[in-house]
N, C-alpha and C positions, 0 to 999 in steps of 0.2 A: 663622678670621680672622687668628692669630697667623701663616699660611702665607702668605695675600696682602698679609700688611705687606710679609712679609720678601722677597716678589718684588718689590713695589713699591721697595724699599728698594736692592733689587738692581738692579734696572733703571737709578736715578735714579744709583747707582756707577758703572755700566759707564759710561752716557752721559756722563758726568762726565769720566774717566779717559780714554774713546775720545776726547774734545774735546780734554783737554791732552796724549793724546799727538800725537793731528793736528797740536795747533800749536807742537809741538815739532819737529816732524820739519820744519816749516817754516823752522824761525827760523836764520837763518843770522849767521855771524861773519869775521873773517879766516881764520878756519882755516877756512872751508868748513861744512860741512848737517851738525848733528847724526845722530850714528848712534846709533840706536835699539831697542830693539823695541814695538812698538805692542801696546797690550792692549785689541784689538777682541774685546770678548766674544758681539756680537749677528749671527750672519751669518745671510744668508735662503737661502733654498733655492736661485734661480738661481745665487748666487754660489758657493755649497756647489757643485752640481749640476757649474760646469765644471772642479773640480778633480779628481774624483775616474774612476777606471777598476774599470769591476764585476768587473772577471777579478782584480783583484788580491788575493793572499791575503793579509791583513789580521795571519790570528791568525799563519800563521805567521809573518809579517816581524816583528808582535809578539816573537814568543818569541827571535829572533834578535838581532833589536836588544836585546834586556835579558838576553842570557843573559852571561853571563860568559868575562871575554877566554879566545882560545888558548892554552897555551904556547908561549915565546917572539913574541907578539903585542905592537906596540909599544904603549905605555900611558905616561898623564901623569898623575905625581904632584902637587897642586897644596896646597902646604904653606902655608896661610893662620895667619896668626899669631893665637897666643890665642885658635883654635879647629878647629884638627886638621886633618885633610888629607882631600882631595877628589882620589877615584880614578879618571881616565877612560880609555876606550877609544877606539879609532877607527872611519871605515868608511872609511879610502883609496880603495878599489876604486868607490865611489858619490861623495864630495866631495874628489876628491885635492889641486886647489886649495884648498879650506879647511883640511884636514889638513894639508898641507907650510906654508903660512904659519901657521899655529898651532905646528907642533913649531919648527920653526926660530924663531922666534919665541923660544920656548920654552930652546930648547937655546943662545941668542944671549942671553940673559938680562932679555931685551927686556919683559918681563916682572915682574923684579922688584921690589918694592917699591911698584908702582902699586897700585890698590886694585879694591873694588868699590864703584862711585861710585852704582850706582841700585841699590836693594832698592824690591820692591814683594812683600808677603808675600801666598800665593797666587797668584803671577804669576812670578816670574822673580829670580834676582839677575844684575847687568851689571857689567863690570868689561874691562881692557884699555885704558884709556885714558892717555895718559901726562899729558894735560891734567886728567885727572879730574873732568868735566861733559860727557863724551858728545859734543866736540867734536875730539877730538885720533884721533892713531892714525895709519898707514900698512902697507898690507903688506909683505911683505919686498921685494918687485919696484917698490917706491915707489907705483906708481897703485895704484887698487882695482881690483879685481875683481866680477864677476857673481854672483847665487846660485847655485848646483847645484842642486837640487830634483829627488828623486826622491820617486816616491808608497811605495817599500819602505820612508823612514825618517819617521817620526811624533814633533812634540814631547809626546812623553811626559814625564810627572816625570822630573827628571837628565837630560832631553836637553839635551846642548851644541853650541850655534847659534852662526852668528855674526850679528852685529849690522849694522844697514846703514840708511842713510836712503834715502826715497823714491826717489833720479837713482838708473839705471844705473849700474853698476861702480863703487859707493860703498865693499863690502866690506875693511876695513881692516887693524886691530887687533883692534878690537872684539869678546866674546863674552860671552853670555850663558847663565845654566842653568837651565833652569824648572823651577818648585819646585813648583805646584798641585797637590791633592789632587785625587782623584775631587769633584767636589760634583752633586747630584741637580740642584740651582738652575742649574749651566750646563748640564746636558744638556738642559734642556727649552730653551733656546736652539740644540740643535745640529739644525736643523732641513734635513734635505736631508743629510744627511753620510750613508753606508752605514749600513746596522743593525752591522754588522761590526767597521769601523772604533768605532762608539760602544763596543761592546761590549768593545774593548780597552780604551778608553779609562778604561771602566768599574774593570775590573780595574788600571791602569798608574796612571792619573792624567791630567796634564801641562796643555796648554794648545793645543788644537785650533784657533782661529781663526788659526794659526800656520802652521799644516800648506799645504806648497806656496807658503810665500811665505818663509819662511826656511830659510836654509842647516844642516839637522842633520847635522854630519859627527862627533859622537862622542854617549858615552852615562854617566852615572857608573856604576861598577860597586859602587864602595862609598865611604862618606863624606855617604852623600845627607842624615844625621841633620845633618853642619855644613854642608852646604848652607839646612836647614830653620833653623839656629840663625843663619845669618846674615841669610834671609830676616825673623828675628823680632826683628832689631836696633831700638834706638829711631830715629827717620828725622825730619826736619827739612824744611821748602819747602824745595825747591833751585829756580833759577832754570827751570825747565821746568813752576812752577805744580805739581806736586804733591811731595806728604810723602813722596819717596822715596833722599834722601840722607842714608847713615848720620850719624848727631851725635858719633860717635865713629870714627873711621877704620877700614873693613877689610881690611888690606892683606897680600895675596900675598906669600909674604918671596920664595917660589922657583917656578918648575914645574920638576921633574926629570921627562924623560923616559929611560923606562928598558924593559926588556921584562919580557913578566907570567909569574909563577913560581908554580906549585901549593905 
């Protein structure tokens, strides 16, 4: 009984959460369409069914994506105040447009001192905005950009995405790191995704209704504990209708990128 509350309970969440992020991705201002990421937890099988290719090896792009940088591989240190540093890696070679507007970004200081304006705990922390409400941002080339999406990179926990509203060539500023644990209660929603695929999932974590509609161009290699401790901030409405802006700021002081050293 205590198992079909708690799907029931689960269910009435996602619907909830998938409703205000739809009409957030909606709402528009002078600066143009909030950039986002949606937390559609419910997908069905035909929707499953046309992302995915059966030849692709799952566990090993798995083990690639989360194994730990090269030496001399470039890497971004993301020195979050008053709670420690968040260590990423890249995949240039699969999202080189998301990766070159991120570091440059980065290395232009474009970066600093903004925040992470949405925490949604077991879903994602977002941040890169210089408006700080999911409305601001621009990439380095000024207009936005497309997603990349390749089926080798999966948001797994610590995959670093960028963020994007519904139009075409929306990709900004904006990036986001998903924080989710494995949970039993969303696998039974992953209905139509590869035996393969779940079964990484299983193992890694992350947030799957994600997969092939956003941009994963890096991965965290380490720091994922203050990723988890910023996801578990206390959070306030913010105007997008749900409880996921911090009540207390959490602000990026720096990102140094630098290359990675055994």
């Amino acid at each position: 009984m205590k198992k079909v509350c708690s799907l029931i309970i689960l269910l009435i969440l996602m619907v909830t959460l998938t409703g205000c992020s739809t009409k957030s991705e909606n709402k528009t201002n002078t600066s143009g369409t909030r950039n986002t990421s949606r937390q559609n937890s419910v997908s069905n099988t035909s929707k499953a069914s046309t992302k995915y290719d059966s030849n692709v090896d799952y566990a090993s792009n798995a083990q690639k994506q989360m194994s730990m940088p090269e030496e001399g591989e470039t890497v971004a240190i993301l020195h979050i105040k008053n709670f420690g540093d968040i260590k990423v890696k890249f995949f240039e070679d699969i999202a080189p447009k998301a990766v070159e507007n991120f570091v440059t970004h980065a290395k232009n200081g474009y970066y600093n001192g903004l925040t992470f304006h949405r925490v949604i705990n077991e879903f994602m922390i977002q941040g890169g905005d210089p408006k700080g409400d999911g409305t601001g941002g621009e990439s380095i080339w000024g207009d936005g950009f497309g997603a990349e999406l390749d089926s080798r990179l999966v948001p797994y926990r610590g995959s670093l995405c960028m963020a994007m509203s519904m139009l075409p060539d929306s990709i900004g500023s904006q990036f986001f790191i998903t924080q989710a644990h494995y949970s039993s209660q969303m696998e039974a929603y992953l209905n139509g995704y590869p035996t393969p695929l779940v079964e990484q999932y299983r193992t890694y974590g992350g947030y799957l209704s994600l997969f092939m509609e956003y941009t994963v161009f890096g991965q965290v290699y380490e720091g994922i504990e203050v990723v988890d401790k910023i996801a578990g901030v206390e959070t306030a409405m913010s105007d997008m209708g749900e409880s996921s802006k911090p009540v207390e700021d959490v602000i990026i002081e720096s990102i140094e990128v630098t290359t990675y050293k055994k």
